[in-house]
C-alpha positions in Angstrom: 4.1 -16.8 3.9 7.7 -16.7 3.6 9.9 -14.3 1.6 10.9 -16.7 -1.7 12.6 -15.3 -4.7 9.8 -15.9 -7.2 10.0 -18.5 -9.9 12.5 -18.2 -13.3 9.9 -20.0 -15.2 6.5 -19.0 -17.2 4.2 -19.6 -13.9 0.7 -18.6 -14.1 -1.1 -17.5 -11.0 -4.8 -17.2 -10.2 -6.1 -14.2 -8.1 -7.1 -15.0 -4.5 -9.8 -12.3 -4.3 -10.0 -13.3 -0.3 -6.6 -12.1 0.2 -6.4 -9.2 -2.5 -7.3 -5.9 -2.0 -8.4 -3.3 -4.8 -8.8 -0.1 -2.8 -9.1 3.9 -4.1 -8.9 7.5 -2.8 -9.9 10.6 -3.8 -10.4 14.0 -2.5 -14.4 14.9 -1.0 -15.2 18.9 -1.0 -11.4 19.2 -1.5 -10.3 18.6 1.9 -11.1 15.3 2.8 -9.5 11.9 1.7 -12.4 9.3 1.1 -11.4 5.4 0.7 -13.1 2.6 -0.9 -12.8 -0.5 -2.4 -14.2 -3.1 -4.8 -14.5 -6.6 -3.0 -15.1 -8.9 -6.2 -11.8 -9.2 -8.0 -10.5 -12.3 -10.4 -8.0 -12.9 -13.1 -4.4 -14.3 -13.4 -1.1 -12.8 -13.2 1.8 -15.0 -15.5 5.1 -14.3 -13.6 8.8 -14.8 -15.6 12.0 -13.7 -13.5 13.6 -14.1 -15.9 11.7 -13.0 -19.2 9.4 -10.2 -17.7 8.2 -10.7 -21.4 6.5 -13.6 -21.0 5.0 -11.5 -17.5 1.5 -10.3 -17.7 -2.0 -10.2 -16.0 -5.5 -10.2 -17.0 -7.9 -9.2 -14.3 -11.7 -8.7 -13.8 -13.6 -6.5 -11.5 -17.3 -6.4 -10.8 -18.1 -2.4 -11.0 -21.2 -3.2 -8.7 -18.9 -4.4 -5.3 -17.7 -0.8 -4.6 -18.2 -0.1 -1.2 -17.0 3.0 0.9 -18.8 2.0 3.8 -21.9 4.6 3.4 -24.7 2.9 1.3 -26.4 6.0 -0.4 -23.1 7.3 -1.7 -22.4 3.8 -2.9 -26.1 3.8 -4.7 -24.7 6.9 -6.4 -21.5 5.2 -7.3 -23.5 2.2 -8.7 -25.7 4.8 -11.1 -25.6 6.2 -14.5 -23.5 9.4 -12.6 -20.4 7.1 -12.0 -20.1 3.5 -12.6 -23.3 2.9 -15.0 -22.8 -0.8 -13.7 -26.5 -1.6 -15.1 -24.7 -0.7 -18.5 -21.0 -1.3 -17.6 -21.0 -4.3 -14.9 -17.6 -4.9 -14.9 -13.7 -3.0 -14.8 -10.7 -4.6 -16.8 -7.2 -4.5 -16.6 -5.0 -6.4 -18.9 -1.0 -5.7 -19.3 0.5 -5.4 -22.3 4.7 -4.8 -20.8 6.7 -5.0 -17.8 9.6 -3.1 -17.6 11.7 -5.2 -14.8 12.3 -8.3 -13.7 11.6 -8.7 -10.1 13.5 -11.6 -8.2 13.2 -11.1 -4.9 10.7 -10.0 -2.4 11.1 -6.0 -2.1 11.9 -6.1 -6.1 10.1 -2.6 -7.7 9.1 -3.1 -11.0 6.6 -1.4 -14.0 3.2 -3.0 -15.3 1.7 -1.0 -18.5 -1.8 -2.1 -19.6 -5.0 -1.1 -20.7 -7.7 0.1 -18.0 -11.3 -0.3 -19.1 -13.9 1.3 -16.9 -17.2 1.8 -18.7 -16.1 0.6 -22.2 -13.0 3.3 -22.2 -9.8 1.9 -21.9 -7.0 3.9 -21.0 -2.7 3.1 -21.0 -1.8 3.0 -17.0 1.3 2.4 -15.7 1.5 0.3 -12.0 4.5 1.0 -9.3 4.4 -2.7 -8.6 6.7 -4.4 -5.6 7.0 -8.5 -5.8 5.9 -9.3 -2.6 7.2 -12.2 -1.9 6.2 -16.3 -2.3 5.8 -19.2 0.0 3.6 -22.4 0.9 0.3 -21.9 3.0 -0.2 -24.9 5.5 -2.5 -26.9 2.8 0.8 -26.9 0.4 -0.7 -24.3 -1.9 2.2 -21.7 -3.4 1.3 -18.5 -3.0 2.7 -15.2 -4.9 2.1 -12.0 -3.7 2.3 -8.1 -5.6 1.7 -4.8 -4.3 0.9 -1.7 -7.1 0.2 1.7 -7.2 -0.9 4.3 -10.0 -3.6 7.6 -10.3 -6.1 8.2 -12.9 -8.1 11.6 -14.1 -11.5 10.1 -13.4 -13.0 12.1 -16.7 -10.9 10.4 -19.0 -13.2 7.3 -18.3 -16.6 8.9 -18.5 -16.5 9.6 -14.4 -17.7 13.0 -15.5 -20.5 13.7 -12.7 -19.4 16.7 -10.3 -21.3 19.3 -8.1 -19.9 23.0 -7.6 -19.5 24.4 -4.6 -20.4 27.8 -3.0 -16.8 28.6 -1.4 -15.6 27.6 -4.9 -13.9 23.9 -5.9 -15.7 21.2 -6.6 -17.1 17.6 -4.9 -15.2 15.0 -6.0 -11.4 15.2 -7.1 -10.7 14.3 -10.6 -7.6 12.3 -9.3 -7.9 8.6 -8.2 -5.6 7.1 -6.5 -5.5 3.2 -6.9 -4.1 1.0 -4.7 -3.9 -2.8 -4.9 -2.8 -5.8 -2.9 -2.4 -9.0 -4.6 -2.1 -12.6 -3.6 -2.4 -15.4 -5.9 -2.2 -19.2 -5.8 -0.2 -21.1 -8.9 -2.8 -22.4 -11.4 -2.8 -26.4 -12.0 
């Protein structure tokens, strides 16, 4: 892909869940960092250089592709404890502003929407970077977005927690999200 300053027009963009990455951390008995991510991701990003207005994205996750690489703790992610994806199958993230207008690859720039994990939504605020844009070798254009942000877990209904003897708890209330994003321009 090469480093192209991204279009001045409305351009909307369809999520290539193949190449985009929706990954999270958080803290296990306090002292460790443990990673994982959810593999089924779709929606569209609308880019506008020069109207960040007109910018926006609406995405889709499936609650039930979190995978941290160790099956039972993935069960218990899946349950009624965490996820509830029997009940609440999918994550949403829809922006409402962006404050900037990025141009060229390297540009920082603000997404504010509304998080939904298991029917609560939340106001989050992404620390996007516009990747960059270029042709594949099948002519396709390609955009691509990098973001950041943290959550408090309990402020979606992520409530489950065990106490432990030295004192502290399992599982962090802090999430850290991290995302990776490349899209293909929509017909």
């Amino acid at each position: 892909m090469t480093t192209a300053a991204i279009p001045t027009t409305s351009t909307t963009w369809t999520i290539d869940p193949t190449h985009s990455l929706v990954e999270f951390s958080t803290k296990h008995m306090m002292i460790t960092t443990v990673k994982g991510r959810f593999t089924e991701v779709k929606g569209t990003i609308t880019t506008n250089a020069e109207n960040p207005a007109q910018a926006g994205a609406d995405v889709t996750i499936a609650a039930g592709s979190i995978t941290t690489g160790t099956d039972p703790r993935d069960e218990h992610l899946r349950s009624a404890d965490f996820f509830d994806v029997e009940k609440y199958p999918t994550l949403a993230f829809r922006a409402k502003s962006v404050e900037g207008a990025p141009k060229t690859p390297g540009d920082e720039f603000v997404v504010v929407g509304d998080l939904t994990i298991r029917d609560v939504t939340k106001e989050v605020k992404l620390n996007a970077t516009y990747e960059g844009a270029g042709k594949d070798p099948w002519g396709n254009e390609k955009v691509s977005f990098s973001a950041t942000t943290k959550i408090d877990r309990r402020e979606f209904g992520l409530t489950w927690n065990a106490a432990l003897e030295t004192g502290g708890v399992l599982v962090a209330n802090d999430i850290k999200i991290s995302l990776e994003v490349q899209a293909v321009k929509a017909a």
